[in-house]
MIVO-463243 format. One line per 3 residues: number of its first residue (from 1); their letters; for each residue y, x negated, z negated of N, C-alpha, C. Coordinates in steps of 0.1 Angstrom, whole numbers, m for minus. Layout:
N
NUM) A) Y X Z Y X Z Y X Z; ...
This chain:
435
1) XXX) m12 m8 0 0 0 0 13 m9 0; 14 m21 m11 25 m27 m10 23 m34 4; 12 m38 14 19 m45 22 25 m34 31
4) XXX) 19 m25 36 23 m9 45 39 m7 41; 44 m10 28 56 m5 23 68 m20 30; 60 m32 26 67 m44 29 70 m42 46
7) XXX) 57 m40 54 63 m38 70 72 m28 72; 75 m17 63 80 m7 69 99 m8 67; 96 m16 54 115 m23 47 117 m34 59
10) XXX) 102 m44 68 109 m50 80 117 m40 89; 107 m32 94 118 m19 102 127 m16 104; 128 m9 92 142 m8 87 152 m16 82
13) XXX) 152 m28 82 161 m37 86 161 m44 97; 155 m43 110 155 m48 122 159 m35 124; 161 m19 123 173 m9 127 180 m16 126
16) XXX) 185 m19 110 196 m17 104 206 m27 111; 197 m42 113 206 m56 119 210 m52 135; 202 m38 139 204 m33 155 215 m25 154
19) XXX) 215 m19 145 225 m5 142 240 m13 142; 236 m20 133 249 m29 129 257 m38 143; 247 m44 144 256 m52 155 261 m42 168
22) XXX) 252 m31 174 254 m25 182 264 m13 178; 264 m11 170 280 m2 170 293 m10 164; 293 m21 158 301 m32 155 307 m40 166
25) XXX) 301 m41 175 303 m54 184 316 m49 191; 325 m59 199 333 m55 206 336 m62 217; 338 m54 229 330 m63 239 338 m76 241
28) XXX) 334 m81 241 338 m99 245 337 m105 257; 328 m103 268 329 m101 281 328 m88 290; 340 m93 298 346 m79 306 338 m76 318
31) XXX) 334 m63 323 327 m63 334 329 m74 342; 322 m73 352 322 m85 364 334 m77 375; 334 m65 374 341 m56 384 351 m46 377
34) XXX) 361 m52 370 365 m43 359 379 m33 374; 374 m24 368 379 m11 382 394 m5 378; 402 m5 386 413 1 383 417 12 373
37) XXX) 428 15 367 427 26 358 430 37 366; 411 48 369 413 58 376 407 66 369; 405 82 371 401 96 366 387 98 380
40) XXX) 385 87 389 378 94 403 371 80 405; 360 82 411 352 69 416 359 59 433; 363 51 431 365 45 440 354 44 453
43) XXX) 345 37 452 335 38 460 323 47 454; 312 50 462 304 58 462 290 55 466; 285 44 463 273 36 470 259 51 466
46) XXX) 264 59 455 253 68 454 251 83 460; 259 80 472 255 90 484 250 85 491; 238 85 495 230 77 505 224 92 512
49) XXX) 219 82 528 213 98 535 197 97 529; 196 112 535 185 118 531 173 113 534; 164 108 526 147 102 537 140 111 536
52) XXX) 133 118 543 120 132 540 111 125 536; 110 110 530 94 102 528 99 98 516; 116 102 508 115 93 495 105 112 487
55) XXX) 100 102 479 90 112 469 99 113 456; 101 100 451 107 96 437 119 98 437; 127 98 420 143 104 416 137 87 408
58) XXX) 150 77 415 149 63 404 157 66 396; 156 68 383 168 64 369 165 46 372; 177 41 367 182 27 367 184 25 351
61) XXX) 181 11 346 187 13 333 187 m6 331; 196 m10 323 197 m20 316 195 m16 302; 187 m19 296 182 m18 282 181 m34 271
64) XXX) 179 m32 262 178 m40 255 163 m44 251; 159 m47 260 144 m49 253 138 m63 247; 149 m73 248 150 m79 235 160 m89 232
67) XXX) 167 m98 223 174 m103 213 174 m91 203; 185 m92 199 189 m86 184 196 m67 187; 194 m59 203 196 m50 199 180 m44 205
70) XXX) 169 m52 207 153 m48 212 148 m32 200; 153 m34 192 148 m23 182 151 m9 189; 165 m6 197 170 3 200 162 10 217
73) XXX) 154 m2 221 151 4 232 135 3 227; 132 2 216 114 5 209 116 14 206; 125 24 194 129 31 185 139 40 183
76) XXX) 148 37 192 160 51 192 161 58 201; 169 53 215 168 63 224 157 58 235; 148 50 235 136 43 245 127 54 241
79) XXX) 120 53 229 111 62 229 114 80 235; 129 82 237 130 97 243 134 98 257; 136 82 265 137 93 276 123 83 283
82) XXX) 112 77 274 102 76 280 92 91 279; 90 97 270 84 109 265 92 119 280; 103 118 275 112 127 288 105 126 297
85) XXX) 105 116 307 98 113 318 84 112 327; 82 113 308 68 114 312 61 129 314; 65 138 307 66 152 307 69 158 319
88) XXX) 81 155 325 87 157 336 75 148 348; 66 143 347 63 135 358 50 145 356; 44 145 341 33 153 345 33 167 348
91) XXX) 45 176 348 52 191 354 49 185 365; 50 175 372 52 171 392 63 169 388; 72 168 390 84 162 390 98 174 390
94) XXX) 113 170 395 121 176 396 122 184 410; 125 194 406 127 201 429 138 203 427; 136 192 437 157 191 448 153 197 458
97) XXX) 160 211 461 162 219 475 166 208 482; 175 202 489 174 194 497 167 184 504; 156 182 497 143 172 497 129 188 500
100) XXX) 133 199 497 125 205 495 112 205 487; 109 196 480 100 192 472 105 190 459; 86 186 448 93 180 435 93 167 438
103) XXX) 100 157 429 100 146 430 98 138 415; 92 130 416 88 124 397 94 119 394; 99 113 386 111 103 382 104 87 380
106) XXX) 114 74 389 106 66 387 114 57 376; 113 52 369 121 42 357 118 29 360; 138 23 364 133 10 366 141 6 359
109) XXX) 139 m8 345 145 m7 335 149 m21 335; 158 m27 338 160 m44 334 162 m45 317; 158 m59 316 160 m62 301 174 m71 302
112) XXX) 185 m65 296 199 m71 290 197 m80 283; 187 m85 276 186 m95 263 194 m97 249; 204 m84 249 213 m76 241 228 m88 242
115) XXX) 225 m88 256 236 m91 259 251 m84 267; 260 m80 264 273 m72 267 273 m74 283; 275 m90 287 282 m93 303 266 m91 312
118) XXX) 252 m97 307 247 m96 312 242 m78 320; 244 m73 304 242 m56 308 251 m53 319; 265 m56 321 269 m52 331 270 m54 347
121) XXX) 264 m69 341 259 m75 356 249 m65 361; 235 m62 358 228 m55 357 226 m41 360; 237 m35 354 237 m19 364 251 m21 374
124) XXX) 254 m32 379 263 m29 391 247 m34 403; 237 m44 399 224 m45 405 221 m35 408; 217 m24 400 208 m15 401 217 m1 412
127) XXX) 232 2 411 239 2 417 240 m1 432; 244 m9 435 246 m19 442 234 m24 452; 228 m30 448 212 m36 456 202 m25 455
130) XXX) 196 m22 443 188 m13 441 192 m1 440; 203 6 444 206 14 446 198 29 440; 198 27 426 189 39 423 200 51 421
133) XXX) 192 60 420 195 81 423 205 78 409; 203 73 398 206 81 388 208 70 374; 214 72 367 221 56 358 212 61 342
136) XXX) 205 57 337 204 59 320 215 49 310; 214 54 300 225 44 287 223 32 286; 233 21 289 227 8 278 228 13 261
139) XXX) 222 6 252 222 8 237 239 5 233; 240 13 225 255 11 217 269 15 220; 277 13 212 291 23 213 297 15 225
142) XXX) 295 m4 218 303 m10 228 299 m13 241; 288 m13 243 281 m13 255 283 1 266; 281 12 259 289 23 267 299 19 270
145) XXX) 307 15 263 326 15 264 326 6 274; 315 m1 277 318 m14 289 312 m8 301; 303 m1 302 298 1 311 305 17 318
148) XXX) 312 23 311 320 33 317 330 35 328; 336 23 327 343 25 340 336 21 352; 326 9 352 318 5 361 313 19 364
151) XXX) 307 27 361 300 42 363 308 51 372; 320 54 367 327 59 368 334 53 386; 338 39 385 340 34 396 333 39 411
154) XXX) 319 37 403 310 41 416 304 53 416; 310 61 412 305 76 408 290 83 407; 288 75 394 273 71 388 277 83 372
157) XXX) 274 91 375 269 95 357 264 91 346; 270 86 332 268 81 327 264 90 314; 254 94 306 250 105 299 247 94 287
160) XXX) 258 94 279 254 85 266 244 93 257; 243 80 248 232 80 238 237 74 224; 228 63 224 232 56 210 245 49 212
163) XXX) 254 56 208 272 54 204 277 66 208; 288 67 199 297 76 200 312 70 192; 327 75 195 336 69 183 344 76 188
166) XXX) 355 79 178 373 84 184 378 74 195; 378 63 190 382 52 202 374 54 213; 358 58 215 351 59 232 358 73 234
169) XXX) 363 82 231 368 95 228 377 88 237; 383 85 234 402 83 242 403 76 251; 393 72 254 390 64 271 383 81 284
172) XXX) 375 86 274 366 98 283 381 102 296; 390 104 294 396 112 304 400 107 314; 399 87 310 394 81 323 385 80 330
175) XXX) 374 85 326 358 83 330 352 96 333; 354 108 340 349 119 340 339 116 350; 330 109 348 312 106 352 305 102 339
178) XXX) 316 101 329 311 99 317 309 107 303; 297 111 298 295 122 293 288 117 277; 300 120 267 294 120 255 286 126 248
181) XXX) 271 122 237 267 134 234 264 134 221; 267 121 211 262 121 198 276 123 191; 272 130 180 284 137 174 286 126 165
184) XXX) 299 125 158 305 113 152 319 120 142; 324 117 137 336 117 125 342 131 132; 345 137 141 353 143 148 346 154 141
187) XXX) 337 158 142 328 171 134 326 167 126; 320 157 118 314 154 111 324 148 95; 330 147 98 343 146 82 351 159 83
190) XXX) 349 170 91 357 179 87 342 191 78; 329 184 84 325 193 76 320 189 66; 325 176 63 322 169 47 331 179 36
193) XXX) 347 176 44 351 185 32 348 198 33; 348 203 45 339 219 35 330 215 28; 322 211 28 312 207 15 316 207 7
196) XXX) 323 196 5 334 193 m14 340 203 m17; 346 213 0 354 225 m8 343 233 m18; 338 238 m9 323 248 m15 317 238 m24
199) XXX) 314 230 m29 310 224 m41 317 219 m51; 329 225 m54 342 218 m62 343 207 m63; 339 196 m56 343 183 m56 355 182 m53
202) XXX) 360 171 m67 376 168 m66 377 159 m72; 370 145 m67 372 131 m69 362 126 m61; 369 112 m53 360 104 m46 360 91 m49
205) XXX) 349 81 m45 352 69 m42 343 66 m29; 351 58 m20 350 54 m6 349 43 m8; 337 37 3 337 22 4 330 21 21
208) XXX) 339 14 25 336 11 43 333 0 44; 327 m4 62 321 m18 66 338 m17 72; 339 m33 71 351 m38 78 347 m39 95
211) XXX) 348 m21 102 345 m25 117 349 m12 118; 346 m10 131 351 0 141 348 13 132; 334 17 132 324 24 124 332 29 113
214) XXX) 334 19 104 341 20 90 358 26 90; 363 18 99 376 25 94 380 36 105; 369 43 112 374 53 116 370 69 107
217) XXX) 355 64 102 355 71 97 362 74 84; 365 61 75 374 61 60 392 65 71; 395 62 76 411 66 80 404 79 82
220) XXX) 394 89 90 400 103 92 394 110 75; 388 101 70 383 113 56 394 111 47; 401 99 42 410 97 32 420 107 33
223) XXX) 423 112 45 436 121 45 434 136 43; 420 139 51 412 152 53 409 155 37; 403 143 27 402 148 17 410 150 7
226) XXX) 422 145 11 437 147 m3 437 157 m2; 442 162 13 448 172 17 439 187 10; 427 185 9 416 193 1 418 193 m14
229) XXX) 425 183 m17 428 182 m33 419 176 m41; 409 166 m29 399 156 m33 409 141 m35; 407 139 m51 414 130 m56 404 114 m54
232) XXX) 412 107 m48 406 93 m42 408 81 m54; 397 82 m59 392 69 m72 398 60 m69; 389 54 m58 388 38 m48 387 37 m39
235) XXX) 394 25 m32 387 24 m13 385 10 m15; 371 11 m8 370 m3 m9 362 m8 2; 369 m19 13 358 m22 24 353 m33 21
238) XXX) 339 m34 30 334 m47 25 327 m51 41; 322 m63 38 321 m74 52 303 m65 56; 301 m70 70 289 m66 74 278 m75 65
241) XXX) 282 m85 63 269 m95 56 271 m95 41; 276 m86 36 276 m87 18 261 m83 14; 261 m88 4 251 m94 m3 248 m83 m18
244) XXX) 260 m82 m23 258 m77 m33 270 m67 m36; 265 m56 m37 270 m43 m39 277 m42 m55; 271 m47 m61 268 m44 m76 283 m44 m80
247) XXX) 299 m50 m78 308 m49 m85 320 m38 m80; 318 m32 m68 322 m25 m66 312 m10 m71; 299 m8 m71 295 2 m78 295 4 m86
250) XXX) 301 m12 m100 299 m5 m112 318 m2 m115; 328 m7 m104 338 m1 m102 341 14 m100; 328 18 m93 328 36 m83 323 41 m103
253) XXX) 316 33 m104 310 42 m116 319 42 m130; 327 36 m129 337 38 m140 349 41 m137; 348 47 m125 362 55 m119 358 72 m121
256) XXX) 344 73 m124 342 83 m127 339 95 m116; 343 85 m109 343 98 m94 334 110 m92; 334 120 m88 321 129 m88 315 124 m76
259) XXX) 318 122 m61 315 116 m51 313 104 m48; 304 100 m39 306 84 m35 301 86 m16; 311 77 m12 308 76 5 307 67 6
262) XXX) 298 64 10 295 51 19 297 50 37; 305 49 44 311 47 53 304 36 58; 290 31 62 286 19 69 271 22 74
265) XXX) 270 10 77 254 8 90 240 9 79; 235 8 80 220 6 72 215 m4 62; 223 m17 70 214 m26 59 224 m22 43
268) XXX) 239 m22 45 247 m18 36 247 m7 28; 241 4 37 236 15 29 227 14 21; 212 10 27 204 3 16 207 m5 5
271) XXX) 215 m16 7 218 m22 m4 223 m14 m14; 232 m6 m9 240 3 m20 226 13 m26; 220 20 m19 214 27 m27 205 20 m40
274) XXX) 199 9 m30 186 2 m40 196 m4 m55; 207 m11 m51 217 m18 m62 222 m6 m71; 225 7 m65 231 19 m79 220 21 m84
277) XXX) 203 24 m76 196 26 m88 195 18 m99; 196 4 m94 191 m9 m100 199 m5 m111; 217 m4 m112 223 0 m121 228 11 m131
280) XXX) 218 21 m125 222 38 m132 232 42 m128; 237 40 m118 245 46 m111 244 61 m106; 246 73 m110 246 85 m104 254 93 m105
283) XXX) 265 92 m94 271 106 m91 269 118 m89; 275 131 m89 267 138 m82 268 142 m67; 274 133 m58 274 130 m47 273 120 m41
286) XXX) 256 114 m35 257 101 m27 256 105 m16; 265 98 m4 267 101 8 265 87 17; 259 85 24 256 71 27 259 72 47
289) XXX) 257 63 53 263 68 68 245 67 74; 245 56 86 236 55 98 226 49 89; 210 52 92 201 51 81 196 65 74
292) XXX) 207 68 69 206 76 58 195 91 63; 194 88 80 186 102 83 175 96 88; 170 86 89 158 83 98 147 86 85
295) XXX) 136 87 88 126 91 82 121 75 74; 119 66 78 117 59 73 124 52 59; 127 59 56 145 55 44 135 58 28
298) XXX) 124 72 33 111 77 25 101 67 23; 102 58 27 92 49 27 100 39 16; 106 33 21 115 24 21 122 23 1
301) XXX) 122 30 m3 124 40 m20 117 52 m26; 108 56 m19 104 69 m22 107 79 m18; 99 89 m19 105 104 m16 114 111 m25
304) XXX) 105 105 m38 112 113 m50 122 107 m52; 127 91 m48 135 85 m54 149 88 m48; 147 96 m34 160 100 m25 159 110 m26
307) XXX) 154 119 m38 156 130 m37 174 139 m39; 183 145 m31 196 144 m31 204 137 m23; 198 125 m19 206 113 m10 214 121 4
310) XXX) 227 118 6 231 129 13 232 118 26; 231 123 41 235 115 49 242 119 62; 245 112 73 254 125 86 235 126 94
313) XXX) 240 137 102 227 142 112 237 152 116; 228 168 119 213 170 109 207 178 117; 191 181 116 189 192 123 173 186 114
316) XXX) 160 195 112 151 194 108 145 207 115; 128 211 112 120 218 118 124 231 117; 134 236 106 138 250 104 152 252 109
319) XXX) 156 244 121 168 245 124 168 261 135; 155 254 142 153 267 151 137 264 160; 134 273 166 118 271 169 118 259 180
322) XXX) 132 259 188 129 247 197 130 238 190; 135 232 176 136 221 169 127 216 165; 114 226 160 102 222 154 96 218 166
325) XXX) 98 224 170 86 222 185 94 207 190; 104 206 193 108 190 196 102 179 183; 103 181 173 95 174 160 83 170 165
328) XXX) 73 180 163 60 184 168 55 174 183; 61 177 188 62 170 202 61 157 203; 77 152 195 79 139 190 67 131 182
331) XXX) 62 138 172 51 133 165 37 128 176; 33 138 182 25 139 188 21 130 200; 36 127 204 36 112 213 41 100 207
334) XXX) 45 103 193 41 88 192 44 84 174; 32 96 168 30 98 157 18 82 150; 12 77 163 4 64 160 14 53 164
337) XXX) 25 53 167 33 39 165 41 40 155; 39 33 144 44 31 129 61 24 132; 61 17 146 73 9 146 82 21 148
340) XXX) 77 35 154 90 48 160 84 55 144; 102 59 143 105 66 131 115 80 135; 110 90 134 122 98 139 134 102 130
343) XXX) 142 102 138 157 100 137 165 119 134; 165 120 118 173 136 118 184 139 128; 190 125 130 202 131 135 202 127 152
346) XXX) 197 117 159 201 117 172 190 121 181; 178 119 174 170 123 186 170 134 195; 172 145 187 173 156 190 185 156 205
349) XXX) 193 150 196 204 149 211 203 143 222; 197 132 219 197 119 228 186 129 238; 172 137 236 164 141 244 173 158 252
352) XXX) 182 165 245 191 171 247 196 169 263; 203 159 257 213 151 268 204 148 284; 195 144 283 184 141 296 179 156 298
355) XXX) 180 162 290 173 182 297 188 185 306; 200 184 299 208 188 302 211 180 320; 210 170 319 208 161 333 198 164 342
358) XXX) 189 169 338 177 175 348 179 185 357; 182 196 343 187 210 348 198 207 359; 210 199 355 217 198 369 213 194 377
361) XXX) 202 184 379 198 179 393 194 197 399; 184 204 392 179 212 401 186 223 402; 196 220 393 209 235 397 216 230 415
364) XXX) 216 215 409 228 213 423 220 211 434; 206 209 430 194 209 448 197 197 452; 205 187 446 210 175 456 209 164 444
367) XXX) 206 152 447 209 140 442 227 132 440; 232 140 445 246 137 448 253 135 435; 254 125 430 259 125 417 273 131 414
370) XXX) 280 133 425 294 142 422 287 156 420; 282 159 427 281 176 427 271 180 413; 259 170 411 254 169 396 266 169 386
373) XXX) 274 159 387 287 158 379 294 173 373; 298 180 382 303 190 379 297 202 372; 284 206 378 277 209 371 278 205 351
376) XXX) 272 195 352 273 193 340 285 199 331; 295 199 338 307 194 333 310 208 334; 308 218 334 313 235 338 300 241 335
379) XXX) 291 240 335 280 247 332 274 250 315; 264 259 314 256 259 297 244 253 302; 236 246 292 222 244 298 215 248 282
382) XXX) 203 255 282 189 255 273 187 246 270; 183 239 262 178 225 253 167 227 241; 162 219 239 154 216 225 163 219 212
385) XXX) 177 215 215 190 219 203 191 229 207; 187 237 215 195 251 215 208 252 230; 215 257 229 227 256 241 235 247 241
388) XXX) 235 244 255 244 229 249 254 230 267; 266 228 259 278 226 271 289 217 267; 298 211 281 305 198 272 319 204 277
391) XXX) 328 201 264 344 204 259 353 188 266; 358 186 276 360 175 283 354 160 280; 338 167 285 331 156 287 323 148 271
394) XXX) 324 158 260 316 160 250 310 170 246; 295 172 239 293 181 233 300 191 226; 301 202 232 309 209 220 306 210 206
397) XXX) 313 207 197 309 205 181 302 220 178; 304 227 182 294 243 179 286 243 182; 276 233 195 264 227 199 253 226 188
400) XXX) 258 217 180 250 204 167 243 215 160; 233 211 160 228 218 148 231 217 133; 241 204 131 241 203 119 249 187 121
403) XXX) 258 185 111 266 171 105 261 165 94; 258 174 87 254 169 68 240 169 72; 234 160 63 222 158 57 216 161 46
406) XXX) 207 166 34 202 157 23 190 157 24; 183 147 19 169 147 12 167 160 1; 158 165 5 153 176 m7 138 181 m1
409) XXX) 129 169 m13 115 175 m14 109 170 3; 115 162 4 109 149 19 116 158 33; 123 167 28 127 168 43 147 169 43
412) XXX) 154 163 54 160 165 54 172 175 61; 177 183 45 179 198 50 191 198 57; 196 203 63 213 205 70 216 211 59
415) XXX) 230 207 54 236 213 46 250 212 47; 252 218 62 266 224 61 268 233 58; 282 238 59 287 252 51 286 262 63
418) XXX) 278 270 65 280 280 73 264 282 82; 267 284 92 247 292 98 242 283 101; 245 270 102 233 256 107 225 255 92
421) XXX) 230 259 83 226 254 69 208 259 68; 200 242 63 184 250 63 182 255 48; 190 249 40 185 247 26 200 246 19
424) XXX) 205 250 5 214 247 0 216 235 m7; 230 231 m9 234 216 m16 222 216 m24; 221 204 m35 218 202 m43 231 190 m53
427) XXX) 237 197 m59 250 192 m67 248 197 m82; 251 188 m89 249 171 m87 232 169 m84; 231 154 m77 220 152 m72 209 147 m85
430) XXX) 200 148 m83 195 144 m92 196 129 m98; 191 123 m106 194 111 m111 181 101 m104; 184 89 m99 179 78 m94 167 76 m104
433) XXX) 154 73 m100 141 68 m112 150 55 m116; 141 58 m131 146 50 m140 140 38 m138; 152 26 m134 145 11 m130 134 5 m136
C-alpha cells in the first residue's frame, strides 16, 4: 500500500511541476511568423480542393509528449481527444456532404519537447507542408496565447484546452478562429462570493503564486470580496518553488480568518494542505486552486482526510445523466492506467469542446475551416456537459456545470449557489486528522 501511495504522490507532482510551469510560463520565443494585428486570416492554405479518394479528416497537433509539460499530453487533455477519436473512428467516422461520405479522423501529432518556439515551428509544418483539415491544442495558457494568431493568420481553428486567463481573454477579439473553453476567474470568483454570501463568511486570508495564475485570480477576488463585506486578514504571495508554507499559515491561523484561499498550481496547494494539517490549522473554509479537483489529491491524504477541501471545477456523476455517463466512459477507457486520473473540473470540457467541433464539421458538410468557424461561433451544440454555445468566442458561463468544488465522502460535489449545486456546503469543514 505504502509503495501504490508513494507512485501516486509521484503523479501528482509530475501534474503539479506540469500544471505549474505550463500555466506560468511566458512566452519567451515569438512565433517564427508573428502575423499582423488582424480580426481575419491573411492566408488560407486550409481550403484546399476537393479529392473524391481522400477517406480521412487529419487533426494536426504539436503536443507535449515530453520534457517537463509530457504529463499534459498522458493525462489531461491527450487522454480526451484520444478516447474522442477513437469513438468517432469506431461510429465510421464524420459525414461531410461534400465528400458524400463518412470519413475517420486521422491524428498526426508532433512531439514539441515542451518547448514554446519549437511548438510553433510545428503547427505552421503541419499547416503549411502537411497541410492537415483541422488544428488540435498545444498544452497551456502560454502556448495557446502563442499559437493564436498563427491559427488565426491561416484561418485554422483553434479550440483550446488546457489554459484559459483574463489576459488570453483580451487577445480573443483578435483571434476569431480562436475558441476558449475552460472556465477560469471570470465565473469562477464571482461564484466564490456567492458562496461566502450564503455561508456568512466575513473574513479572509489569501495567499497567491507570484504568476500570471495568481494575481489574476487574488486582484479579481480582493475587490469582489470587500465589496461583499468579506474582511481581508492577509495577502500573501509566494514564489513557485517555496518550500515551506508553515509561516504564513501559522500567520492565516492567527489572523483568525474564517476562510483561506489559496490562489496557486498543485505542488503549492499540496504543500499547503499537507503543512496546515501538520500544524492544526483549520478554518472553516479551505479553498485551494488547480489540483484541488483531480481525483488523485484522495490518494495523495486520504479521503477522510480531505473531507471539506474546497477546490474550482466542478461537475461530478450527479450533475446530469450525460455527466455520469461521460465518467463512466472515462473510467472504462482508461480506468487500467493508474498514470490517468480524472479531472472534476476540465475533462468534461476539454471532451465538450471536440463534440462541439465535430458537430460543426457535419453541420457545415464542408472541411472549410471558415464556414466550420461560424458555425461554432453562432450555433448551440448537445454535449456530454449539456448545451454548450460560445459568448464572443468563449463558453458561456451558464454552460459550466459548476465553478466550486468540495470533497464530501470521496466525491466532489458542486457547490455553487444556485441549480448546478450536487450537494450542500459543508461550513465549517471538518477538522484535518489529527497529526
Amino acid at each position: 500500500m505504502r509503495k501504490r501511495s508513494i507512485a501516486k504522490l509521484v503523479l501528482a507532482l509530475l501534474l503539479a511541476v506540469a500544471l505549474l510551469a505550463g500555466c506560468a510560463q511566458t512566452p519567451k520565443t515569438p512565433p517564427s511568423s508573428e502575423p499582423t494585428d488582424t480580426t481575419g486570416p491573411t492566408e488560407s492554405p486550409s481550403a484546399k480542393p476537393i479529392d473524391p479518394n481522400k477517406d480521412t479528416i487529419v487533426f494536426g497537433a504539436a503536443r507535449s509528449q515530453s520534457g517537463v509539460f509530457a504529463v499534459f499530453d498522458e493525462s489531461v487533455f491527450g487522454p480526451i481527444y484520444r478516447m474522442w477519436a477513437d469513438e468517432i473512428n469506431a461510429d465510421g467516422g464524420l459525414y461531410v456532404e461534400e465528400y458524400g461520405k463518412k470519413m475517420k479522423i486521422e491524428l498526426k501529432v508532433y512531439d514539441d519537447t515542451s518547448d514554446l518556439g519549437t511548438m510553433t515551428r510545428l503547427y505552421e509544418k503541419l499547416i503549411l507542408e502537411d497541410k492537415v483539415d483541422f488544428l488540435l491544442p498545444p498544452v497551456s495558457t502560454a502556448f495557446l496565447y502563442a499559437l493564436a494568431p498563427i491559427a488565426n493568420r491561416y484561418g485554422y481553428i483553434l479550440m483550446g484546452a488546457e489554459g484559459g486567463s483574463a489576459t488570453l481573454k483580451e487577445s480573443i477579439a483578435k483571434y476569431p478562429y480562436f475558441f476558449s473553453t475552460l472556465n477560469f476567474s471570470d465565473t469562477q470568483i464571482p461564484a466564490l462570493v456567492d458562496l461566502c454570501k450564503e455561508q456568512n463568511i466575513t473574513s479572509a486570508y489569501i495567499v497567491y503564486i507570484e504568476d500570471l495564475h495568481g494575481t489574476e485570480y487574488s486582484g479579481a477576488a480582493v475587490p469582489a470580496l470587500a465589496s461583499a463585506g468579506v474582511d481581508i486578514k492577509g495577502i500573501k504571495s509566494v514564489p513557485p518553488d517555496i518550500q515551506d508554507m508553515t509561516p504564513i499559515l501559522n500567520d492565516a491561523k492567527e489572523s483568525g480568518a474564517q476562510a483561506f484561499f489559496m490562489f496557486a498550481y498543485p505542488d503549492q496547494n499540496y504543500l499547503a494542505i499537507g503543512q496546515a494539517m501538520a500544524i492544526g490549522y483549520n478554518p472553516d473554509v479551505f479553498l485551494v486552486g488547480p489540483g484541488g479537483s483531480f481525483e488523485v489529491v484522495k490518494l495523495i491524504f486520504g479521503e477522510q482526510a480531505i473531507e471539506g477541501l474546497i477546490g474550482w471545477g466542478a461537475w461530478n456523476e450527479k450533475s446530469s445523466e450525460t455527466a455520469a455517463a461521460f465518467a463512466k466512459k472515462f473510467m472504462d477507457k482508461w480506468g487500467d492506467h493508474p498514470e490517468i486520473s480524472i479531472d472534476w473540473w476540465g475533462h468534461i470540457i476539454y471532451y465538450a469542446g471536440l463534440e462541439v467541433l465535430a458537430q460543426a464539421i457535419e453541420r457545415a458538410g464542408t472541411l472549410d475551416n471558415a464556414v466550420v468557424r461560424d458555425i461554432i461561433a453562432t450555433e448551440k451544440f448537445d454535449t456530454m456537459m449539456g448545451e454548450v454555445y460560445f459568448t464572443d468566442n468563449l463558453i458561456a458561463g451558464e454552460c459550466y456545470l459548476g465553478n466550486i468544488g468540495q470533497w464530501q465522502n470521496g466525491v466532489f460535489e458542486v457547490i455553487d449557489v444556485g441549480d448546478t449545486r450536487t450537494a450542500d456546503p459543508i461550513v465549517p469543514k471538518p477538522a484535518w486528522p489529527a497529526a
